[in-house]
C-alpha positions in Angstrom: 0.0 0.0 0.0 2.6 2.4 0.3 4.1 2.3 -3.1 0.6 3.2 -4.3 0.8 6.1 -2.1 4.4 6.9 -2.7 4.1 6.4 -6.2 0.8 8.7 -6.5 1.8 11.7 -4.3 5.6 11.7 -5.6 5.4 11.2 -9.6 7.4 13.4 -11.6 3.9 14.1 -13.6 1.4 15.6 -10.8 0.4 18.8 -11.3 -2.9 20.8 -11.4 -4.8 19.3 -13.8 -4.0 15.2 -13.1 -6.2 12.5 -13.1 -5.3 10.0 -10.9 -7.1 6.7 -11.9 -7.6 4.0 -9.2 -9.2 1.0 -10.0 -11.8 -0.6 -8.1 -10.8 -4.3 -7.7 -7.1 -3.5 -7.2 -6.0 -5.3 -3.6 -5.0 -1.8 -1.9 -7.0 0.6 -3.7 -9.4 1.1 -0.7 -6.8 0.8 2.1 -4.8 3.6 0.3 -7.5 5.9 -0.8 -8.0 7.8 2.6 -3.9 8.6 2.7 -3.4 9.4 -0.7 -6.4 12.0 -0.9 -4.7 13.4 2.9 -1.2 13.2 1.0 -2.9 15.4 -2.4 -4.8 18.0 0.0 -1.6 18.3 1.9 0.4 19.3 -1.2 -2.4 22.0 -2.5 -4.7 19.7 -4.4 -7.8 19.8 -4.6 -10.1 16.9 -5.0 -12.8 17.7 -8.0 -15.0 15.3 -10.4 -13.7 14.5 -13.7 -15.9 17.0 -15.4 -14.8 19.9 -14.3 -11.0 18.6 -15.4 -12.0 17.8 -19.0 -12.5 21.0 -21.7 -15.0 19.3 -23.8 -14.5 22.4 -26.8 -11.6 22.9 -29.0 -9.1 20.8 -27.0 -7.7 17.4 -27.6 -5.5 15.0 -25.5 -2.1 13.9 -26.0 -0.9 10.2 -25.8 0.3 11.5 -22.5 -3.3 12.7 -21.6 -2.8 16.0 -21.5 -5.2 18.4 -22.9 -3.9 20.4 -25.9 -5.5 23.6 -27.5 -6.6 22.7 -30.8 -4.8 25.5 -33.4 -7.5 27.6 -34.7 -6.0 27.1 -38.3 -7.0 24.1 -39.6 -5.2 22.9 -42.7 -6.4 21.8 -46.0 -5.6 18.3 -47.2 -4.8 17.6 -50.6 -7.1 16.3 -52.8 
């Protein structure tokens, strides 16, 4: 349970803006839960649904899962 929470709370990739998936069936998911959302508060995070993180216009995602602004410009394909 602790590498979850060490892993979670420490990776070179949190920032505002993270999603943090946990899945349900995992053995430690519910044992670590309560820590890691103390351990996020504790660094400045705040705890909001998924759709409040997501832009839903203009915006796509990266393969990292970030969310890029789409360029106004679109270009023409050849035809």
């Amino acid at each position: 349970m602790d590498n979850i929470i060490n892993t979670v709370l420490n990776h070179k990739n949190l920032g505002n803006g993270s999603i943090i998936l946990c899945h349900n069936g995992a053995k430690y998911t519910a044992e670590a839960l309560e820590s890691l959302i103390t351990g996020l508060q504790e660094k400045g995070y705040e705890i909001v649904p998924i759709s409040e993180l997501i832009y839903k216009d203009n915006y796509h995602m990266d393969v990292s899962g970030r969310q890029i602004k789409d360029d106004q410009k679109t270009e023409k394909k050849p035809e």
